[in-house]
NUKOLTOR-412064 format. One record per residue (C-alpha): x, y negated, z negated. Coordinates in steps of 0.25 Angstrom, whole numbers, padded with zeros to 4 digits, always signed. Example, Ala and Ser with C-alpha at 12.3 -4.5 7.8 and 13.67 -1.06 7.14 Angstrom:
% residues 2
+0049+0018-0031+0055+0004-0029
% end
This chain:
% residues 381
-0202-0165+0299-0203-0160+0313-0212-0148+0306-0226-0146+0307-0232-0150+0292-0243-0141+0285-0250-0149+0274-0261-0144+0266-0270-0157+0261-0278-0154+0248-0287-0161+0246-0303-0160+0243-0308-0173+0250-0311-0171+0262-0310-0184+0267-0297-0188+0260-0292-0175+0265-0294-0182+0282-0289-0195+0277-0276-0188+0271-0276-0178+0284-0277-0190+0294-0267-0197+0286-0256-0185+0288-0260-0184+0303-0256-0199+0305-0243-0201+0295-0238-0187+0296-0229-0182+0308-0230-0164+0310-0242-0162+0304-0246-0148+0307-0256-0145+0298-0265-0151+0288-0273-0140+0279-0283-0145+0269-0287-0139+0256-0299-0144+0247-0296-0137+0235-0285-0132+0226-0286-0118+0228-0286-0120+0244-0273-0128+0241-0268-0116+0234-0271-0105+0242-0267-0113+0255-0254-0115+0249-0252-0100+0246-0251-0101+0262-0239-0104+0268-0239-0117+0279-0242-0130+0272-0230-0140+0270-0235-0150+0260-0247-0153+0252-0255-0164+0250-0264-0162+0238-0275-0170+0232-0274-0168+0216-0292-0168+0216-0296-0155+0221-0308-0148+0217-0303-0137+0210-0290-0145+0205-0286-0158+0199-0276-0166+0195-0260-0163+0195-0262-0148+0192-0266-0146+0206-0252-0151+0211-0247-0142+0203-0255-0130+0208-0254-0133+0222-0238-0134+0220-0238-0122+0211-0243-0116+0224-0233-0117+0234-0220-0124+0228-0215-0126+0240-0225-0136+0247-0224-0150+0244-0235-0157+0238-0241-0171+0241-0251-0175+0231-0263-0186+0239-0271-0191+0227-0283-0202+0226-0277-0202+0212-0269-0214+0210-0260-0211+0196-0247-0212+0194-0244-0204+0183-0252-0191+0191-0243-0195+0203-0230-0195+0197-0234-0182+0189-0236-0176+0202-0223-0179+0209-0217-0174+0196-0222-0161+0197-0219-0159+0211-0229-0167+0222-0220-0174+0234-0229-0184+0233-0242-0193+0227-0248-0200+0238-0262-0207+0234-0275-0205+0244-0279-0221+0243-0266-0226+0247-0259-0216+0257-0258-0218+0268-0254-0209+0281-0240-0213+0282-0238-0211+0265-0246-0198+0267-0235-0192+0278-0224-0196+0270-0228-0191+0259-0232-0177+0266-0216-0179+0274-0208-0182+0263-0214-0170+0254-0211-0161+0263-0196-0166+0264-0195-0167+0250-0198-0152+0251-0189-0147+0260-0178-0154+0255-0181-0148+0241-0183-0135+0248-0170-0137+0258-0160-0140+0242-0167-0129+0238-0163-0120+0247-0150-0127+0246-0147-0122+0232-0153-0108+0234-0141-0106+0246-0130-0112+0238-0137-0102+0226-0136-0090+0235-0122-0095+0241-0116-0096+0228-0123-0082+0221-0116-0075+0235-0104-0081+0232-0103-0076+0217-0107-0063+0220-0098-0060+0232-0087-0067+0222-0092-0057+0210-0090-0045+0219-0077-0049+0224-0072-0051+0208-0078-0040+0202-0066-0030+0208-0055-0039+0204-0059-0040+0190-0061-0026+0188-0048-0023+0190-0043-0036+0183-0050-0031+0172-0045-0015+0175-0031-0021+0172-0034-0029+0161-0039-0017+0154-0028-0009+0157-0019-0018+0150-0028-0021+0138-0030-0006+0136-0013-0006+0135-0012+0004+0146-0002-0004+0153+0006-0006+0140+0004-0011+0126-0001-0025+0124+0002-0036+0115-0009-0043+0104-0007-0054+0114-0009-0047+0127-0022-0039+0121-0028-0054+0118-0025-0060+0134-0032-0046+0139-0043-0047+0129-0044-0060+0134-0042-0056+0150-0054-0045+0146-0064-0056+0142-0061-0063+0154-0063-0052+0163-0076-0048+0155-0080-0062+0158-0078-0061+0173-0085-0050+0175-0097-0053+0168-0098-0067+0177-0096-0058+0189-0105-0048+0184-0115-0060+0182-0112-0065+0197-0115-0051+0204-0129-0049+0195-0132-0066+0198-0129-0062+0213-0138-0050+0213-0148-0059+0206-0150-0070+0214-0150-0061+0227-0162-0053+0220-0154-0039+0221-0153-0038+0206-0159-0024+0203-0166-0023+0191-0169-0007+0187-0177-0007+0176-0181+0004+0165-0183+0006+0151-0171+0001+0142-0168+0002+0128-0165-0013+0126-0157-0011+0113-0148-0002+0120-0145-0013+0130-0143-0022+0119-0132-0013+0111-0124-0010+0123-0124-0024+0126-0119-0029+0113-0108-0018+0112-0103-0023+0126-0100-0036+0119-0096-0033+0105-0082-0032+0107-0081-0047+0114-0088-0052+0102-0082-0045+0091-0070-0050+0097-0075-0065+0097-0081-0063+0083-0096-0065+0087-0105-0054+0082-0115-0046+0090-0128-0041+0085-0139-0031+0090-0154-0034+0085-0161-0020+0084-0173-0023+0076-0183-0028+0085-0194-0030+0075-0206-0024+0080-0201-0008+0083-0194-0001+0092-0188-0010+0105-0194-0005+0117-0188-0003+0129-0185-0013+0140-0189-0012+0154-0177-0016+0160-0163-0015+0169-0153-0010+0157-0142-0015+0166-0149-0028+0168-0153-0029+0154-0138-0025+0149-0134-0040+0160-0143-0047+0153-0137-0044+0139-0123-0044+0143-0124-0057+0148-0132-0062+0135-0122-0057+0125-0109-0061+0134-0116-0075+0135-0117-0071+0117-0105-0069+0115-0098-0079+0122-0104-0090+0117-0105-0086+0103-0092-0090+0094-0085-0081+0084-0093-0078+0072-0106-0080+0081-0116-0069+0083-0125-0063+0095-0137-0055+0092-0145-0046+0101-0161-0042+0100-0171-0036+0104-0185-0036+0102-0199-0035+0109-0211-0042+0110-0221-0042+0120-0213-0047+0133-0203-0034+0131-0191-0032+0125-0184-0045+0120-0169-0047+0119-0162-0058+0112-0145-0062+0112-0143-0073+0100-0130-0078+0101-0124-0089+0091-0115-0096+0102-0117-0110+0106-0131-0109+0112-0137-0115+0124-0137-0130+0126-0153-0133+0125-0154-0142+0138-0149-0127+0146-0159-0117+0139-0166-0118+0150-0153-0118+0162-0146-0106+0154-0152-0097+0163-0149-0105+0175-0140-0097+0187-0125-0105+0184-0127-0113+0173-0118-0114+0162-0119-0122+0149-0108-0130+0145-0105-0130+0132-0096-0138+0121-0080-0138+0127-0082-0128+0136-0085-0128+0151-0098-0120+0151-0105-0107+0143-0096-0099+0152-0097-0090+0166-0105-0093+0179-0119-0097+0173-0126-0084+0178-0126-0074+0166-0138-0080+0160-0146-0080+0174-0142-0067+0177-0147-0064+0164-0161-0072+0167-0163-0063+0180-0159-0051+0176-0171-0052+0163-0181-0058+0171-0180-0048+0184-0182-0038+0173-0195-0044+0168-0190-0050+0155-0187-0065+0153-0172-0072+0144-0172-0085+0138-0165-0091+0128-0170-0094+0116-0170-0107+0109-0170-0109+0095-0164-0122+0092-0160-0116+0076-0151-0106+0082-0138-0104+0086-0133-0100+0098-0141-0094+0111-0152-0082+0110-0157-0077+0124-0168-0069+0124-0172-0060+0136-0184-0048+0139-0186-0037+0144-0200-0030+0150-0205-0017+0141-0216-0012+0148-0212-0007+0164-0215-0019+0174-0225-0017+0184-0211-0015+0193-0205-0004+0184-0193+0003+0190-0192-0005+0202-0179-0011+0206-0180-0027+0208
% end
């Protein structure tokens, strides 16, 4: 490290605090700065200041103790690495610390200088290479989203007019069709449906991850949503055999309006009930509802398909991933419909989840949305 390094020492002993500094003057090369804070709350307003490149914290302050003021002091500033310099010899503390985060456990007694500037150099390395893989992932991230979306706009006109010309055979306006030919185009339909619901998915994950996503917000008869939604994939699963239902009695009145971006909203659903229908077999069943409580308007999709594996409850939501099921590669798509899902609701102010009830079958995602006009009503995010 050819850097000059900032360290912030806290500690409430003035004399253990010249022993330590002393100690980092001689075993540490680049010193820049050494700042000293006696108490928690210096700790934490210092570190609200940009400048300091690790801390060495002492667990015995005045207005702290124990392991709770690691974890404040690294609530603080994530980004700072943390060596803990303790008069507390235990083991059990120690290792509790390190697994909560700390680079280091370094006892007062029994440091010395040499210890102490290792400790101090190897944190800060530890750091930057978190930092450094980090950052890594974030520019593969972005390379791969730019990829898909430039990809998705290139496809999009193709398909369009694959799907043009597929119509015009279906329809028989080229010419009568067979029982056999109606099934291959039926078929080539799906497919092109499927298509462009995963580019669709693509361009609004692009516009996602980039922050452009524009979410326009007003006052929306959710149960309308809900209808139109339900009639855009009844054919698909009257054909399949699985049956669609609409929950209108929401138990306690009248459904009040949603604050929300209907064309957001009507994603979310789509991809919900596609996601529905697809993984339900024939004779299944999907039902739709809506209800409110407190938090806003709630809306649920119960399917009777195959479920979600319990070790990925918590992945489903994850940008990519796809559960793999029994004989088949994986649930299907890119991986993206249920993140896209995840941000469109939460930019929107509502929260989705799935929701686990180990006695029934299938899957049942619930999401909300705001009633009452955020403190940000009508503006464009």
């Amino acid at each position: 490290m050819t850097n000059a390094i900032n360290l912030l020492l806290v500690e409430d002993s003035p004399s253990d605090a010249r022993l330590l500094e002393s100690y980092l003057q001689e075993g540490l090369l680049g010193v820049g700065s050494i700042e000293r804070e006696a108490t928690l709350e210096g700790a934490l307003a210092r570190l609200g200041r940009d400048g300091i490149d690790a801390v060495l914290l002492d667990l015995g302050l005045p207005d702290s103790s124990g392991l709770d003021t690691f974890r404040q002091v690294a609530a603080s500033n994530p980004t700072v690495p943390i060596v803990i310099v303790s008069g507390l010899n235990d083991a059990r503390v120690a290792e509790e610390a390190v697994a909560l985060g700390a680079q280091d456990y370094v006892l007062k007694d029994t440091a010395a200088p040499k210890d102490l500037a290792r400790a101090v150099t190897y944190a800060i390395r530890r750091r930057q290479v978190i930092e450094d893989g980090e950052r890594v992932k974030r520019e593969q991230l972005d390379a791969k989203d730019r990829f898909l979306s430039h990809v998705s706009h290139e496809l999009r006109a193709p398909l369009a007019a694959v799907h043009q010309f597929v119509s015009l055979v279906a329809d028989e306006t080229a010419g009568p069709l067979g029982d056999e030919q109606r099934e291959c185009l039926a078929i080539a339909m799906r497919n092109i449906g499927q298509l462009a619901q995963m580019i669709g998915d693509l361009l609004v994950m692009g516009r996602v991850n980039s922050g452009v996503v524009e979410i326009r917000a007003e006052n929306t008869h959710i149960l309308s949503l809900i209808e139109e939604c339900v009639t855009t994939f009844k054919s698909a699963a009257d054909e399949k055999g699985v049956n669609v239902d609409v929950d209108t009695d929401v138990g306690g009145g009248a459904l009040p309006d949603a604050w929300c971006d209907p064309v957001r909203t009507t994603e979310v659903l789509n991809n919900l009930l596609d996601n529905a229908v697809k993984f339900t077999s024939s004779g299944g069943s999907v039902a739709v509802s809506a209800s409110h409580d407190e938090r806003g308007v709630r809306v649920a999709v119960q399917d009777t398909g195959r479920g979600v594996q319990p070790e990925n409850r918590e992945r489903i939501f994850e940008q990519y991933f796809r559960e793999a099921g029994d004989g088949d590669s994986g649930r299907g798509g890119l991986g993206i419909g249920l993140f896209v899902c995840r941000e469109l609701v939460e930019r929107q102010g509502g929260r989705i989840w799935l929701e686990v009830d180990p006695a029934a079958r299938g899957a049942r995602f619930e999401f909300t949305l705001p009633t009452v006009v955020p403190a940000l009503a009508g503006a464009t995010r």
